[in-house]
N, C-alpha and C positions, 0 to 999 in steps of 0.2 A: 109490138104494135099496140097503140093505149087504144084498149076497149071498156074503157070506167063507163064511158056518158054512151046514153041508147042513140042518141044520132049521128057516134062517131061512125065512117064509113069502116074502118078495119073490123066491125063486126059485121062485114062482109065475107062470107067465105071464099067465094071465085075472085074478091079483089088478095086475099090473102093466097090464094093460089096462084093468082098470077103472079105476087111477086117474089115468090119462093123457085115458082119454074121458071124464073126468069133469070138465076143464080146459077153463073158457069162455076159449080164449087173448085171444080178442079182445075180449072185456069187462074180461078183466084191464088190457091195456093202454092201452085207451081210457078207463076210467072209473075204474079202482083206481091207476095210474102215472100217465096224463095226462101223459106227458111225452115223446110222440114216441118211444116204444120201440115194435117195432112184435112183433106175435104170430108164436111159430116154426111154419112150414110142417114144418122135417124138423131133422135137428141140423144142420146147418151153418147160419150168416146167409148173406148177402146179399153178394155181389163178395168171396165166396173161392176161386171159381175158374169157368175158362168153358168150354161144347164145346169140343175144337179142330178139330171140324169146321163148327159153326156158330155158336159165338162167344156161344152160348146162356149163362146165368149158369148154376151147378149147381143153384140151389134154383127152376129152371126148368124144369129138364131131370127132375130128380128126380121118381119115381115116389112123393110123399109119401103117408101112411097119416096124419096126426096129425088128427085130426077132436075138437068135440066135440059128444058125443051120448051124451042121459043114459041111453037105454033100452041103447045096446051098453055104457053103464056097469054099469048093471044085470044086465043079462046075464051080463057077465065075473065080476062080484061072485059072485053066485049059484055059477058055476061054482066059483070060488076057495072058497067056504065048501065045497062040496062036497067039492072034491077034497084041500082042508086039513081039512075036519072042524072047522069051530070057523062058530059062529053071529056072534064079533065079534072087531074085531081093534083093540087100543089097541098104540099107538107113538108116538115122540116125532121131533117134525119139528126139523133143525138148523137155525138161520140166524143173520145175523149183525143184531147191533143196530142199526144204520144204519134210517132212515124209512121207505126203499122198502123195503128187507126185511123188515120188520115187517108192512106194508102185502101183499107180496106174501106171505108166510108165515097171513097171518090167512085171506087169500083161498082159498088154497089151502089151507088148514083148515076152511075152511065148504066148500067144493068136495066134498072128500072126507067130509065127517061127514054130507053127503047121503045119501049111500051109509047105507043103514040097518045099524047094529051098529059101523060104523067112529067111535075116538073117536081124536085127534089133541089131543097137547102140543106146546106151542111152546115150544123152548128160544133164547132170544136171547142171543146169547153178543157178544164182541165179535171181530172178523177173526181175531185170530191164534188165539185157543180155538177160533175154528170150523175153522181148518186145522190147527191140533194135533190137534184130534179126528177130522176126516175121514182124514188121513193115519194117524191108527192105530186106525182103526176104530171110532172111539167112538161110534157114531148109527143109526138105525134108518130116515131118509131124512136127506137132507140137500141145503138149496139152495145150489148153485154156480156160478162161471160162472166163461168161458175168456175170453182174446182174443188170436186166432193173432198170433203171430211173424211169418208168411209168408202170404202171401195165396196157399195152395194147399188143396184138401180133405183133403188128408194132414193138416193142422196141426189137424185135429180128428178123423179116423178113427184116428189112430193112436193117440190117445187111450186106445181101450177097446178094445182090444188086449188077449188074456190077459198079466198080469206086469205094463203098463206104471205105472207107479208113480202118475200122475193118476186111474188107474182106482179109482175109489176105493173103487167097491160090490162090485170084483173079478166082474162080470158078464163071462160067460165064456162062447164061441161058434165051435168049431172053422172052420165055415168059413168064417165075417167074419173070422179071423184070417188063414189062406189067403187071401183075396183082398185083404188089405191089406201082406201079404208080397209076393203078387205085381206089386203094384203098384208096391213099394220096389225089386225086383229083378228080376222076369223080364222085366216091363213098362214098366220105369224110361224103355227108352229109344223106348218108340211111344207117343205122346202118345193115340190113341184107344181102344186096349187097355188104358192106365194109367187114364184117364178112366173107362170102364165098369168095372173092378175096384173102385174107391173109390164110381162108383152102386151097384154092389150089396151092396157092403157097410153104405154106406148104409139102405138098403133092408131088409137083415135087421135091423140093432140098431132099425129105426122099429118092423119086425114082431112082434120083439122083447121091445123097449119095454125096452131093456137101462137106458136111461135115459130121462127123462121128458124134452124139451125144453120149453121154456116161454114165452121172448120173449127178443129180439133187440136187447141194451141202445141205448137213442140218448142224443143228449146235446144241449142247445141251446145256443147261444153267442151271445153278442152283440157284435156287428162294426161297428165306426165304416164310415159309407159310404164315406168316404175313403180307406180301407183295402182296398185288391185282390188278388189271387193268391194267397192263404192256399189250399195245398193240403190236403187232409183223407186218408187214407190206412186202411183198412179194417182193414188189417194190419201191425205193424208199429210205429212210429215215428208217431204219432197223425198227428202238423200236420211239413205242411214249406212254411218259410219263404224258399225260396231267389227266389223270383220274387214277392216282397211290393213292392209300391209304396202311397207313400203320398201320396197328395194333397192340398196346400194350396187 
């Protein structure tokens, strides 16, 4: 959601809460994807980093907030009309022209035009307009997605971080920024103090709602049986093929 300019309304919170609890995650990816992508708990996926005290994954440990629920949708809404002053709100949603995003942009355009007053344009562009535009601000929400370099939760806190260049809606949080500092620096080198800086920073941009998360891409592939030790890798370098055999 672009929060550059002070009169945009998504530097609204309760409007930002409404349209997060307004996201059936799990009906999205079960019945609108169907393809093994699975619904986000909190912003980070699945085996990007673990306790180092008990080995726990992060999106386990994590204290998540992303629910959906149409009355705290409602709720937020209401407040957001109030405290913006305005009875409806039209803006244009970005995304890229690929199937799934069409599919996931529609979705999440009927999601939100429940909300009574809210009216949603779908702009379907092709990848590189949609990143020319996000990177210079050209949109009013826009659908995105990451996939870390490094299998650590740094490789997605550091993300929306004030300044950092991926930040795209420039949502801005003095002390999720502090605590993701400290986890780069004071904390860099105690693995259970660096660990808790990055939950809670977590934790405020959920409360937040600095960004909306939404599902957790998968992929399916199809593997001759004779085919073994294809690694998969979360982060990183997709498939490592160093211990592949093949069987006659």
């Amino acid at each position: 959601m672009n929060q550059r300019e002070e009169d945009s309304p998504f530097n609204n919170k309760d409007l930002r809460l409404a349209l997060s609890y307004a996201l059936d995650r799990d009906s999205l990816v079960q019945q609108i994807l169907g393809d093994g992508s699975e619904a986000s708990t909190n912003l980070l996926p699945e085996e990007t980093g673990k306790d180092p005290d008990t080995g726990e994954d992060f999106t386990e440990v994590s204290d998540s907030t992303l629910s959906y629920d149409t009355e705290k949708a409602q709720e937020h809404w209401e407040k957001a009309k109030e405290e913006l002053d305005i009875d409806t709100l039209e803006f244009e949603l970005l995304a890229e022209d690929t199937d799934s995003s069409k599919k996931l942009a529609e979705y999440i355009q009927g999601a939100w035009e429940d909300l009574e007053g809210v009216d949603i344009t779908i702009a379907s562009v092709p990848f590189s307009v949609r990143l020319d535009r996000s990177e210079a601000g050209e949109f009013d929400a826009v659908v995105g997605g990451w996939a870390a370099d490094y299998a650590d939760p740094s490789s997605f806190t550091d993300l929306f971080q004030t300044g950092n260049s991926y930040n795209r809606g420039q949502w801005s949080n003095d002390e999720y920024d502090e605590l993701v500092e400290e986890a780069a620096t004071t904390h860099a080198n105690d693995p259970e103090e660096r660990f808790q800086n990055l939950l809670d920073a977590e934790k405020i941009l959920n409360e937040e709602m600095g960004v909306i998360p939404v599902y957790q891409k998968a992929e399916g592939h199809l593997i001759s049986d004779n085919i073994t030790g294809i690694v998969n890798h979360s982060a990183g370098a997709k498939y490592d093929y160093k211990w592949v055999t093949i069987e006659e």
